[in-house]
N, C-alpha and C positions, 0 to 999 in steps of 0.2 A: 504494500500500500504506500509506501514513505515515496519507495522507487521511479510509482505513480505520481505521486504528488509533487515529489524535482523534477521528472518530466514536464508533467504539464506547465510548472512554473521557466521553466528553460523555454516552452516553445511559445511560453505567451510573450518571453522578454524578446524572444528574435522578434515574436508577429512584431513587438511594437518599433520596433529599431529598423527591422524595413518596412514598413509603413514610417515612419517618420524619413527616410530617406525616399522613398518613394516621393512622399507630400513635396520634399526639397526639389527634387526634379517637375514634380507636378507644379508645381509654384512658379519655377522659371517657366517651363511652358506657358501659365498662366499670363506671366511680363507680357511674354509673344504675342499672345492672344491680345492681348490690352494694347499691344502694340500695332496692331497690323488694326484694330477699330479707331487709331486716332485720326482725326479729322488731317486733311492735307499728307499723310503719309509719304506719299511721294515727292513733296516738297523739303525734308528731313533731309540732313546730310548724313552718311554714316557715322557721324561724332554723335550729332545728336541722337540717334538710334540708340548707339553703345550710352550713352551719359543715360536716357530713359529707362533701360533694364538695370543698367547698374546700380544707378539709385535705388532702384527696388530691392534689387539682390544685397545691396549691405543694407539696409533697412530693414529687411522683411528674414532675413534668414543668416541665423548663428555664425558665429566664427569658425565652428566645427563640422558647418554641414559639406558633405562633400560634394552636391549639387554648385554650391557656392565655389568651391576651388577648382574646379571640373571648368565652370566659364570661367571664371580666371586666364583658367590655363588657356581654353581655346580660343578666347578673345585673343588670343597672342598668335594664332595659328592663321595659315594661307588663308583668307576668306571663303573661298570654294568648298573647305574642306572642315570649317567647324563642329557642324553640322553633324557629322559621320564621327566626329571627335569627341561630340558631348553626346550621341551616342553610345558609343564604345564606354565611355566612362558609368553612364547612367547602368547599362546592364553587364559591368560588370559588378556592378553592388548590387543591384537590384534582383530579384528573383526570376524575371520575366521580361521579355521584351517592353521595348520602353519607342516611342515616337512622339513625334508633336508636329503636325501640320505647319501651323505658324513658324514657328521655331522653324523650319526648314524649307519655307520663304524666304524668311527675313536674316537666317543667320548671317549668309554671306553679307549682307548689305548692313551688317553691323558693326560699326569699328572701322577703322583704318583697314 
């Protein structure tokens, strides 16, 4: 019974630790989404883009999240190829396949 009851508390602390990572990636997607409805979008320079999500992202999500240093990191990457970068990253923490529409309009057009 004891056996049972470390189990179950082990598998509720992962449920909650990839769902709280999950949420991190889901939240940047979120930017995206908020981003690709703002008025004149196309009128945005990719500075501005990059300054819109990134304010969210140190605002909205911990120093620890690894959704947050994931863009970081790919903000720094070829344009073209973000995208596929902050995939890669999402599911290799994540449990399951990970995408975002928005996100993968707009990445390249984000940043320098």
């Amino acid at each position: 019974m004891t056996k049972i009851i470390l189990l179950f508390i082990l598998l509720t602390n992962f449920s909650i630790v990839a769902n709280s990572a999950s949420n991190d990636f889901d939240i940047v997607c979120s930017f995206f989404n908020e981003l690709s409805q703002t008025p004149n979008i196309e009128k945005m320079s990719p500075e501005q883009k990059a300054d819109f999500i990134n304010t969210r992202v140190a605002s909205q999500l911990s120093e620890r999240s690894d959704a947050k240093a994931a863009w970081a990191a790919v903000l720094n990457a070829v344009p073209h190829q973000r995208y596929e970068l902050f995939i890669s990253a999402a599911e290799s923490i994540l449990p399951n396949k990970w995408e975002c529409a928005a996100m993968k309009q707009l990445a390249s057009t984000t940043g320098e």
